[in-house]
NURORO-419974 format. One record per residue (C-alpha): x, y, z; residue number from 1; chain. Coordinates in Angstrom, 1 decimal, padded with zeros to 4 digits. Example, Ala and Ser with C-alpha at 12.3 -4.5 7.8 and 13.67 -1.06 7.14 Angstrom:
! residues 2
<atom><X>012.3</X><Y>-004.5</Y><Z>007.8</Z><i>1</i><ch>A</ch></atom>
<atom><X>013.7</X><Y>-001.1</Y><Z>007.1</Z><i>2</i><ch>A</ch></atom>
! end
This chain:
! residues 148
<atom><X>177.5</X><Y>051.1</Y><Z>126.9</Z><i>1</i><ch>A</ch></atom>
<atom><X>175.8</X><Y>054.2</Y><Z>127.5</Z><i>2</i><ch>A</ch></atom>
<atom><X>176.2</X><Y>056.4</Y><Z>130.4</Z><i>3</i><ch>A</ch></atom>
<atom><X>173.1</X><Y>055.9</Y><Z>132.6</Z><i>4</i><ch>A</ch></atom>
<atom><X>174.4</X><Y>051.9</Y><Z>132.5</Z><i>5</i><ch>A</ch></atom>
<atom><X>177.7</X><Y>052.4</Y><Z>133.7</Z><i>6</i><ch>A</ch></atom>
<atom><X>178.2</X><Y>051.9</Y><Z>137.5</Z><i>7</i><ch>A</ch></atom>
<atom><X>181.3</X><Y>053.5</Y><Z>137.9</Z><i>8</i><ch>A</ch></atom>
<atom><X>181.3</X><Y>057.4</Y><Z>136.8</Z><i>9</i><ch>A</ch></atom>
<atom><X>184.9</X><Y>059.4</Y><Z>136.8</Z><i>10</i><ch>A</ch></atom>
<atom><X>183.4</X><Y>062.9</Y><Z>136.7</Z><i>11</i><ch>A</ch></atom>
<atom><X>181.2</X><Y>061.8</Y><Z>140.2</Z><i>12</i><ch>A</ch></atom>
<atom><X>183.9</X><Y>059.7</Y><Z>142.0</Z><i>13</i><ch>A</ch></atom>
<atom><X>186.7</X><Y>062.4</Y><Z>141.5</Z><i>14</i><ch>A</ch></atom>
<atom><X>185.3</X><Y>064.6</Y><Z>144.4</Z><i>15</i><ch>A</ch></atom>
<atom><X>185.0</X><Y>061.3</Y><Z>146.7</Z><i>16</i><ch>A</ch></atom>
<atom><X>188.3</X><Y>060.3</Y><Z>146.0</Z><i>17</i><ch>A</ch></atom>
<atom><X>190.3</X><Y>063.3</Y><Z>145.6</Z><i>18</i><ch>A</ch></atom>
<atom><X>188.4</X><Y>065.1</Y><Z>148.7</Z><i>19</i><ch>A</ch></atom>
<atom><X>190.5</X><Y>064.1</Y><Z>151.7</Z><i>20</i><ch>A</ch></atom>
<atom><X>193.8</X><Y>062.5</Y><Z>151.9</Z><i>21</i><ch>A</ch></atom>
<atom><X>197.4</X><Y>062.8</Y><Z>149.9</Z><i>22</i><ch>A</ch></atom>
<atom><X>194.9</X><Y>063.1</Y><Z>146.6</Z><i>23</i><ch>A</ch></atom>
<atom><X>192.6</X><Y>065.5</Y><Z>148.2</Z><i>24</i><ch>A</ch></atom>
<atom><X>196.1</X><Y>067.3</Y><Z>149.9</Z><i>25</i><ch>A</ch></atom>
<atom><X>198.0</X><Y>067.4</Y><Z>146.3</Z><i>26</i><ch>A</ch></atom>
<atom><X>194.7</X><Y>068.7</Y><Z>145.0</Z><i>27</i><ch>A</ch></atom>
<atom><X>193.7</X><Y>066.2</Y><Z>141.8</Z><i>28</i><ch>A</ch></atom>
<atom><X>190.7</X><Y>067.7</Y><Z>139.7</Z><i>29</i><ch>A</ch></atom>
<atom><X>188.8</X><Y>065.4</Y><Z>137.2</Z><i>30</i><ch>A</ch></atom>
<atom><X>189.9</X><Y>066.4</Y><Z>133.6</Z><i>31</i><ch>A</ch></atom>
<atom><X>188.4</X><Y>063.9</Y><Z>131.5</Z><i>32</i><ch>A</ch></atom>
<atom><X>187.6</X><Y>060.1</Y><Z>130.6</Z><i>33</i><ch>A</ch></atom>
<atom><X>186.4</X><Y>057.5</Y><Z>127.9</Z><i>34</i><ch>A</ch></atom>
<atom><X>184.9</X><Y>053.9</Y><Z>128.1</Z><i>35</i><ch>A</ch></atom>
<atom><X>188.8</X><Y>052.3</Y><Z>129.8</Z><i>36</i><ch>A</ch></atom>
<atom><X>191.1</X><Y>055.2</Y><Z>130.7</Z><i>37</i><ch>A</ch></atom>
<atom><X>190.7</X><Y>058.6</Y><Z>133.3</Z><i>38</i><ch>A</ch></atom>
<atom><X>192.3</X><Y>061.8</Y><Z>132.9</Z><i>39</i><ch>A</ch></atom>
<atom><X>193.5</X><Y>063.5</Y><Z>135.9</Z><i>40</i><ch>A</ch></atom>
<atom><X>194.8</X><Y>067.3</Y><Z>136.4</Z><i>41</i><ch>A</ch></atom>
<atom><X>197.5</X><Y>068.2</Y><Z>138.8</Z><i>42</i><ch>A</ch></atom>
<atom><X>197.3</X><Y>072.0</Y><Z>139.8</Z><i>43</i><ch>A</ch></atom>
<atom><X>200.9</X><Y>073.3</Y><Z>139.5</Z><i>44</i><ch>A</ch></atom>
<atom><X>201.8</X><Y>075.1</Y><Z>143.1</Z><i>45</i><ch>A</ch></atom>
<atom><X>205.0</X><Y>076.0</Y><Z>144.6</Z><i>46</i><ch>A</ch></atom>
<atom><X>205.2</X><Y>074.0</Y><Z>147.0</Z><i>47</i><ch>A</ch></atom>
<atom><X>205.7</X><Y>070.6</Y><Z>144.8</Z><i>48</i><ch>A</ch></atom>
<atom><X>208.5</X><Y>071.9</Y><Z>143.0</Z><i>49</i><ch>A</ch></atom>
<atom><X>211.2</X><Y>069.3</Y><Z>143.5</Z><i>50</i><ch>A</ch></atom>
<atom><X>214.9</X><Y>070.3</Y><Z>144.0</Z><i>51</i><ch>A</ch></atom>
<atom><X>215.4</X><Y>073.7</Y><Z>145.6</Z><i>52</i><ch>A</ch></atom>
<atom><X>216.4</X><Y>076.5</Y><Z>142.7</Z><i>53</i><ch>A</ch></atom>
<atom><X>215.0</X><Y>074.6</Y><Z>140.2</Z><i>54</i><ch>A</ch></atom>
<atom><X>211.2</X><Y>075.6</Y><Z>139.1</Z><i>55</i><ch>A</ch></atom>
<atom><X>210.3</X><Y>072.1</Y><Z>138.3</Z><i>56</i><ch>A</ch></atom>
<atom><X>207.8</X><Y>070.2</Y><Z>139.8</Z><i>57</i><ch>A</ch></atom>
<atom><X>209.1</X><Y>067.7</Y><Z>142.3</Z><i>58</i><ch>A</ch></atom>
<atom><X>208.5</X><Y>063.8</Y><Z>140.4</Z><i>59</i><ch>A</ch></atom>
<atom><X>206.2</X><Y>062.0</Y><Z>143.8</Z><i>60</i><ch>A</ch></atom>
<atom><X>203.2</X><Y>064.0</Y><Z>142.9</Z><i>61</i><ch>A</ch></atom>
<atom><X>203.4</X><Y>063.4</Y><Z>138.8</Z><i>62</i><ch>A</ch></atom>
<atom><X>203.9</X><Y>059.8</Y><Z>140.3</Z><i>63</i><ch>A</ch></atom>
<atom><X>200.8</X><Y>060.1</Y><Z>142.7</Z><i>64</i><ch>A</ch></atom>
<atom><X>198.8</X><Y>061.6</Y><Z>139.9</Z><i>65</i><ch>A</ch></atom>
<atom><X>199.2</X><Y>058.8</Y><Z>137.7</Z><i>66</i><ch>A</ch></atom>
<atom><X>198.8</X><Y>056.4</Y><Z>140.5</Z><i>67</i><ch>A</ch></atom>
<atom><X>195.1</X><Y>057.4</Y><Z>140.7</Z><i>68</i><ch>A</ch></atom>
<atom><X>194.3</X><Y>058.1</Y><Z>137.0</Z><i>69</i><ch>A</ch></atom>
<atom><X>195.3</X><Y>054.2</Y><Z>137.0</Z><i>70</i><ch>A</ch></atom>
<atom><X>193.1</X><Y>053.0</Y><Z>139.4</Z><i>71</i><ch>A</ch></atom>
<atom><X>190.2</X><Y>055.3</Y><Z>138.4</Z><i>72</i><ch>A</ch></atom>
<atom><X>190.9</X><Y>054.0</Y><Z>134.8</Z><i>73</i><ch>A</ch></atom>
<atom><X>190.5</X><Y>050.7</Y><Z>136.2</Z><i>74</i><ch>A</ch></atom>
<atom><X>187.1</X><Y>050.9</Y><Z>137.9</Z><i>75</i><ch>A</ch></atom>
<atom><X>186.3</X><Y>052.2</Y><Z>134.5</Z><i>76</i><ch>A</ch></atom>
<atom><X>187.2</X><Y>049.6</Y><Z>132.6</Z><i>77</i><ch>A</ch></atom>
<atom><X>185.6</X><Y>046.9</Y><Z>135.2</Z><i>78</i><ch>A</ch></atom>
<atom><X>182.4</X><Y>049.3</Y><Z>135.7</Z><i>79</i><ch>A</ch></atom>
<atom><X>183.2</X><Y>048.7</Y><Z>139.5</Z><i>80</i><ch>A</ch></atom>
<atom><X>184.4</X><Y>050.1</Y><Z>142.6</Z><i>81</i><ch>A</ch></atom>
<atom><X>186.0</X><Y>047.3</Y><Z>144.1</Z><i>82</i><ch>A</ch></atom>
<atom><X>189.4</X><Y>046.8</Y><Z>145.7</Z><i>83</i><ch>A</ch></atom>
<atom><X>192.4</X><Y>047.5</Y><Z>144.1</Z><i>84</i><ch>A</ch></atom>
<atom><X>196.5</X><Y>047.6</Y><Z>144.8</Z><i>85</i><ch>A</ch></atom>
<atom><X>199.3</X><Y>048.7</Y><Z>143.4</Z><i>86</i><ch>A</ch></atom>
<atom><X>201.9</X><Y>045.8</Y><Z>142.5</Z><i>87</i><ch>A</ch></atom>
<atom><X>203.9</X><Y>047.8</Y><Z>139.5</Z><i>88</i><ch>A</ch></atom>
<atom><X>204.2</X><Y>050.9</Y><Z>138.8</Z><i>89</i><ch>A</ch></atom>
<atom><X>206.7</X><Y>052.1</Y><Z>136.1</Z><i>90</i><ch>A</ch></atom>
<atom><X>207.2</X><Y>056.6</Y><Z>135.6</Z><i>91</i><ch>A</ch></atom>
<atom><X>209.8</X><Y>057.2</Y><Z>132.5</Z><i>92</i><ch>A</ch></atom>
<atom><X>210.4</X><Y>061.0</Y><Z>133.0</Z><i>93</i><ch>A</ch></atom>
<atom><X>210.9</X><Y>062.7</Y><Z>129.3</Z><i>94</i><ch>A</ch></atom>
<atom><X>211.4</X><Y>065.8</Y><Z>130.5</Z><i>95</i><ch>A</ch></atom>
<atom><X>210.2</X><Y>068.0</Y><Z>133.3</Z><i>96</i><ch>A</ch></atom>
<atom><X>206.8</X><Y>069.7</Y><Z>133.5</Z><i>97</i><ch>A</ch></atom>
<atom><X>206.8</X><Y>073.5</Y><Z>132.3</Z><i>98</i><ch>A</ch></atom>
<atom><X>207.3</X><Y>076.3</Y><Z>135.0</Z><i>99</i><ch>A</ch></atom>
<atom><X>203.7</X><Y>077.0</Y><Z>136.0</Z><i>100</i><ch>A</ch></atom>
<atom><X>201.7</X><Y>074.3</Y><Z>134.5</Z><i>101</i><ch>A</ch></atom>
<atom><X>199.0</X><Y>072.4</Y><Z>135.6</Z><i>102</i><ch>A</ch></atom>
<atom><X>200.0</X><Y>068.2</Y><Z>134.5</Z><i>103</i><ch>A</ch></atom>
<atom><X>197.5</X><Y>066.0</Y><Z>133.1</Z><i>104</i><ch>A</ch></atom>
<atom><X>197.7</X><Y>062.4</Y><Z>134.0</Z><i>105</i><ch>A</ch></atom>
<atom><X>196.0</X><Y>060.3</Y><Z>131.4</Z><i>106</i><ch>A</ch></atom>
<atom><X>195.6</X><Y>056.2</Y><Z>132.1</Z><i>107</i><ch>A</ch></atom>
<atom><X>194.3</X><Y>053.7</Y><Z>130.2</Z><i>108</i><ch>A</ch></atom>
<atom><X>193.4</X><Y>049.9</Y><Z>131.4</Z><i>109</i><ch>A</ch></atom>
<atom><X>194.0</X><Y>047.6</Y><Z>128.3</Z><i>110</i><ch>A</ch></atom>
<atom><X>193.6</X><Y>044.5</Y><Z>130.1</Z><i>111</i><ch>A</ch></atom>
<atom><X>191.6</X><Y>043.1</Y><Z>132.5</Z><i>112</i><ch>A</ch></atom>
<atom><X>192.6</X><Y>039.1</Y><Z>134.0</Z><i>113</i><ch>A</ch></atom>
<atom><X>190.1</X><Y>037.6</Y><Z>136.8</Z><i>114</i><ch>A</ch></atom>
<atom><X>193.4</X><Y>039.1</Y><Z>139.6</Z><i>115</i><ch>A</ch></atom>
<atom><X>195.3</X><Y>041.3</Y><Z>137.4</Z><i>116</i><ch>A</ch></atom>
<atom><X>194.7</X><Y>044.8</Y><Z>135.4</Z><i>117</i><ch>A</ch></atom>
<atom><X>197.2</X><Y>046.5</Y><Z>133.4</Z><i>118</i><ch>A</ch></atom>
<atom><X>197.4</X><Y>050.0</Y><Z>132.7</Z><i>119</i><ch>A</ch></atom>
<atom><X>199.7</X><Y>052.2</Y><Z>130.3</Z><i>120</i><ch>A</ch></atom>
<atom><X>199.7</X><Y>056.0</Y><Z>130.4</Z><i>121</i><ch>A</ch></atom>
<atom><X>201.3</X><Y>059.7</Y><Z>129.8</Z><i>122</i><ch>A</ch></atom>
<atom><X>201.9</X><Y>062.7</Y><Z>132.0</Z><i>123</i><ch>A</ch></atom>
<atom><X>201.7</X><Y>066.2</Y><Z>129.8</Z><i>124</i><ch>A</ch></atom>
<atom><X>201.3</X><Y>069.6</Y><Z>130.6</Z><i>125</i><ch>A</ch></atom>
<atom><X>198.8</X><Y>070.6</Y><Z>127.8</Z><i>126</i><ch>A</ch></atom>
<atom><X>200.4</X><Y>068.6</Y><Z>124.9</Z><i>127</i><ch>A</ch></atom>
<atom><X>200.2</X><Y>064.9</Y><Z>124.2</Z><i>128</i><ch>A</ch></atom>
<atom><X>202.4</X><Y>065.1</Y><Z>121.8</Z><i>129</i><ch>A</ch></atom>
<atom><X>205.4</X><Y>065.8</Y><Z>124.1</Z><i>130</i><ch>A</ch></atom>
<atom><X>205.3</X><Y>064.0</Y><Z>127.4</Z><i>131</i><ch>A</ch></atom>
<atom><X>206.3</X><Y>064.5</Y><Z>130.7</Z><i>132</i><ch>A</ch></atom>
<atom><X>206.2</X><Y>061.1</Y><Z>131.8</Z><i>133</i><ch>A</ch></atom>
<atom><X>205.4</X><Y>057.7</Y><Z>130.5</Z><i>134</i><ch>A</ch></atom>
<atom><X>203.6</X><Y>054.9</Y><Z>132.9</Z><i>135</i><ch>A</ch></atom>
<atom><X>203.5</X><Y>051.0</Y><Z>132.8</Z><i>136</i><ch>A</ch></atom>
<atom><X>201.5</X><Y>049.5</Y><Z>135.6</Z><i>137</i><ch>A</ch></atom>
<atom><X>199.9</X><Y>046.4</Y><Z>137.0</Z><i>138</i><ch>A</ch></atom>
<atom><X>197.6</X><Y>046.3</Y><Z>139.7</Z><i>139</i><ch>A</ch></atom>
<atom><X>195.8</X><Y>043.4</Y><Z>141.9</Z><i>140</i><ch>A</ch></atom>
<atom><X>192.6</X><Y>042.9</Y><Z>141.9</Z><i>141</i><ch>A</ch></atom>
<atom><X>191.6</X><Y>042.0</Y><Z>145.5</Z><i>142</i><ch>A</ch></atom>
<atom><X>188.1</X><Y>039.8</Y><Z>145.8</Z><i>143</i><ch>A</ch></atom>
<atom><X>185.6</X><Y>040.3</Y><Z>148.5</Z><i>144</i><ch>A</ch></atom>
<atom><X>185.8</X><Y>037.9</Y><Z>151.6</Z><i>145</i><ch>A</ch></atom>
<atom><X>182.7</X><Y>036.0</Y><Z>151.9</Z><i>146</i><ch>A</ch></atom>
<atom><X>180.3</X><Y>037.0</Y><Z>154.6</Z><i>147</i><ch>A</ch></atom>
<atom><X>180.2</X><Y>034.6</Y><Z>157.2</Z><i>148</i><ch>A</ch></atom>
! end
């Protein structure tokens, strides 16, 4: 499908969705995306760094990250802005993000049911190959009430 068909564009719904709110406050940038998944970046700062001492970014944003790389990957896959919540959401932390780092959250939906999409995805901080985080998620897909 080419990309004047598709209805739902990552790279032009990234400034709507990330522009206000915890997404727009933790600062998500657009990174990249492909026909079923989204790839969000996290901007490392200082003040998500998690335990005090330690240099490592604190795990609720890395989870928030991939909490909207999901969805977004999701409205992909359905071509669709349409309602959408979280039922499952699964973080396996590897390892922690390099001092300094910007983390790339990167979602794929591999299944779509007429109430149901799942989603599988990585965290990294400039290497696929070694991880951050792992995600497993399911989401409900929530139908339109009919206008009365």
């Amino acid at each position: 499908m080419s990309e004047k068909a598709r209805k739902f564009d990552p790279s032009k719904a990234t400034s709507f969705l990330t522009g206000r709110g915890h997404a727009g406050w933790l600062g998500l940038q657009y990174s990249d995306h492909g026909d079923d998944w989204v790839e969000l970046q996290l901007p490392w700062r200082e003040d998500l760094l998690g335990e005090e001492g330690q240099r490592v970014l604190a795990s609720g944003p890395i989870l928030s990250l991939m909490d909207m790389a999901s969805g977004m990957a999701i409205w992909r896959a359905m071509d669709d802005f349409t309602a959408i919540a979280t039922l499952d959401l699964r973080v396996d932390y590897v390892r922690p993000a390099c001092e300094g780092a910007s983390v790339f959250g990167r979602s794929q939906c591999y299944r779509l049911t007429r109430s149901a999409a799942f989603v599988r995805g990585l965290a990294h901080d400039g290497d696929a190959e070694d991880p951050v985080a792992h995600i497993q998620a399911v989401f409900m897909k929530i139908a339109a009430a009919p206008r009365l």
